[in-house]
N, C-alpha and C positions, 0 to 999 in steps of 0.2 A: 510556328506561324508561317505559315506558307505565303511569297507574297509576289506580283507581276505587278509593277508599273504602279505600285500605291502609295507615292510619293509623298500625297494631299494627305494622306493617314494616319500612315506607317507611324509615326514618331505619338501621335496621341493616344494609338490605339495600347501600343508598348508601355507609357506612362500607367494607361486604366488598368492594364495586367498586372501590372505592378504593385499597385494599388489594393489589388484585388488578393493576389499571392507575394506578399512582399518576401515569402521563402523560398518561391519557386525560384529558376534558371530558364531565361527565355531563347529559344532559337529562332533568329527570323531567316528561312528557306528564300534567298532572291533568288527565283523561276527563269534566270534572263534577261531581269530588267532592264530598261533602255533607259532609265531614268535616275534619281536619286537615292531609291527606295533604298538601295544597301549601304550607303553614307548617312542616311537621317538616321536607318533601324540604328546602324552602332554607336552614332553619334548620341543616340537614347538609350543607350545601359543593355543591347539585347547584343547576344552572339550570333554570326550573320554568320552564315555557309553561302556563299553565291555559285550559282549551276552558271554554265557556260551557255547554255543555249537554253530555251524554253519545253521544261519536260512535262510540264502539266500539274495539276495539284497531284496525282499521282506518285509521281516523277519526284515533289517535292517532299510528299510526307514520306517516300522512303527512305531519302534519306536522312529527315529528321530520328526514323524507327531507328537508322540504325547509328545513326549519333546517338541515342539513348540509350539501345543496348549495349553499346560499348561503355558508355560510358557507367552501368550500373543502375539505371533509375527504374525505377517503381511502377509510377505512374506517367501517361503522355496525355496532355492537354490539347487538342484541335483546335485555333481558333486564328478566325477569318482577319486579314490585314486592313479589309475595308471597312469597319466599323459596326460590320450587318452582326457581328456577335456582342452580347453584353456583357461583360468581365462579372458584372456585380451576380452574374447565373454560374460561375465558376465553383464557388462553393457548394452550392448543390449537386452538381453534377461529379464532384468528388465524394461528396458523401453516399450518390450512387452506385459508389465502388464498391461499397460495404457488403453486396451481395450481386457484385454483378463483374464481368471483368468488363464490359464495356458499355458508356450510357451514350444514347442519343438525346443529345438539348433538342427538341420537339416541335416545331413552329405549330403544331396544328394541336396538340393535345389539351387545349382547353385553357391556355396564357396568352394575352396578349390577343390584336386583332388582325392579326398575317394571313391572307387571302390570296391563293395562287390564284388564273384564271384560263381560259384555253386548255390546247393540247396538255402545259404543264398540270394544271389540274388533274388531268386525266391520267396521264401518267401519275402522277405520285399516289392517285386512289390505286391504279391496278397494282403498284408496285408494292403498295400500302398491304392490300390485301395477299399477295402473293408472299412478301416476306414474315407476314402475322401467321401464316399457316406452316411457313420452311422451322421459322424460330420457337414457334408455339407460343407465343404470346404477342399482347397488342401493338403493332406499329404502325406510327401516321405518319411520319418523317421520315425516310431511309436514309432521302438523300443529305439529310443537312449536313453540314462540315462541323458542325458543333459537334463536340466527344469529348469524352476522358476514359482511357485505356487503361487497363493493369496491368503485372506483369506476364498475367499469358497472352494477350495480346501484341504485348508488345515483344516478344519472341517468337511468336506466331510471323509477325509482319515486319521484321528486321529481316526476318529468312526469305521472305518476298512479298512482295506490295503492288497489286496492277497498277501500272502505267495509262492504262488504255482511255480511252471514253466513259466517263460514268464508273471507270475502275475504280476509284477511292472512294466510291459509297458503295455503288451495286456488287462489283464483284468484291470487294473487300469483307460485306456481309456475308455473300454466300461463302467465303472463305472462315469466316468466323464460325457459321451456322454445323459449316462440315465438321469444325475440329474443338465441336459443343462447348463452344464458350457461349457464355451466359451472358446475353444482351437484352436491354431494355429501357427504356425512354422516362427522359421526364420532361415535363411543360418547361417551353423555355420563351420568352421576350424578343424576338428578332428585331433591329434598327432596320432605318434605312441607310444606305451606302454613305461613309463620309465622304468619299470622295473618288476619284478616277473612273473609269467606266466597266459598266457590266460586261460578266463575260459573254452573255448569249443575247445575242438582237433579236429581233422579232423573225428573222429569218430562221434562224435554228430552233428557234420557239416554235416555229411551224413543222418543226420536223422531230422534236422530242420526243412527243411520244414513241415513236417508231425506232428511234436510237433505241430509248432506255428499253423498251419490249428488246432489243436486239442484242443489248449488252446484258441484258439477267439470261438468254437465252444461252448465248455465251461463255456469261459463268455456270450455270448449272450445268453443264456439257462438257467445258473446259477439266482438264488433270493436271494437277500440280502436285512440282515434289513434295513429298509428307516433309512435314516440320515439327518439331518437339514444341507444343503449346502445356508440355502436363506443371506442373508445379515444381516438379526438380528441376536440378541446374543443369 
């Protein structure tokens, strides 16, 4: 659980994981916080890694990948500190795994009434269609932060994880796509924010599409060292 400044949240959202996987081991990634966020998370039953300065969601799921790898785990769970993911969609999205090594929870796939609008609209249609063609199959959501990993994945991205802009969806995928892991989506419920503030204002709203066109450009361009994603150890 990757988390900046989510103070208002942090500690409810951690309960409904809970809740949700009462077997699972929760990590909450504090990005830098300036706030509470990493006294509520442990003060609520979650094991807290705090980064020293603000590295981005990027920045933070890498090093949840590789808290995981170390420490032997199976599967890795993405979900958002601000409330916008629903625990109660966690089970499906593990039972996702069962032919896939990594599922995307879906905002557009036909659950729920989640409506981008502007530039972002635009972007996630070309990005929608651009990565349905890379993966061979249907995708409407690239970017959402909702996931669950398995173990190739999560070997895959313990070895390296972009940092960048848009790194922890776009180029993560084309990194997935490279080293044919098997991805694919399912409808999922998105909330509204419990609490603290978004990270993109209407200023950068105005400028996304042309990020995200710049960062898939990017990744598909971009070489990175090979990494062992096969199924041996």
């Amino acid at each position: 659980m990757p988390a900046l400044n989510e103070s208002a949240s942090v500690a409810s959202v951690i309960a409904q994981v809970k809740r949700a996987l009462p077997d699972g081991d929760l990590l909450v990634v504090d990005d830098g916080s300036v706030d509470d966020t990493a006294q509520l998370a442990r003060a609520a039953g979650a094991e807290v890694a705090r980064l020293s300065v603000n590295l981005g969601v990027g920045g933070a799921m890498r090093t949840g990948f590789r808290y995981a790898a170390a420490r032997g785990y199976d599967v890795v769970v993405q979900v958002d500190a601000d409330g916008q993911h629903d625990p109660d969609e966690l089970d499906a999205l593990l039972r996702g795994l069962d032919d896939a090594d990594i599922v995307i929870g879906s905002r557009f796939a036909g659950k729920g009434a989640y409506k981008a609008s502007g530039p972002r609209k635009y972007a996630m249609v070309v990005l929608s269609l651009v990565f349905s063609r890379l993966a061979k199959t249907k995708l409407t959501d690239v970017t959402s932060g909702f996931k669950a990993m398995g173990p190739r994945a999560i070997r895959l991205f313990a070895g390296y994880y972009p940092a960048e802009y848009l790194g922890d969806t776009v180029e993560s995928l084309v990194m997935a796509i490279r080293a044919k892991l098997t991805i694919k989506e399912i409808p999922v419920i998105m909330r509204e924010r419990a609490g603290g503030t978004p990270s993109h204002s209407p200023v950068k709203s105005a400028v996304y599409l042309g990020r995200a066109g710049l960062a898939l450009l990017l990744a598909l361009v971009r070489r990175r060292p090979a990494v062992d994603s096969s199924d041996s150890a």
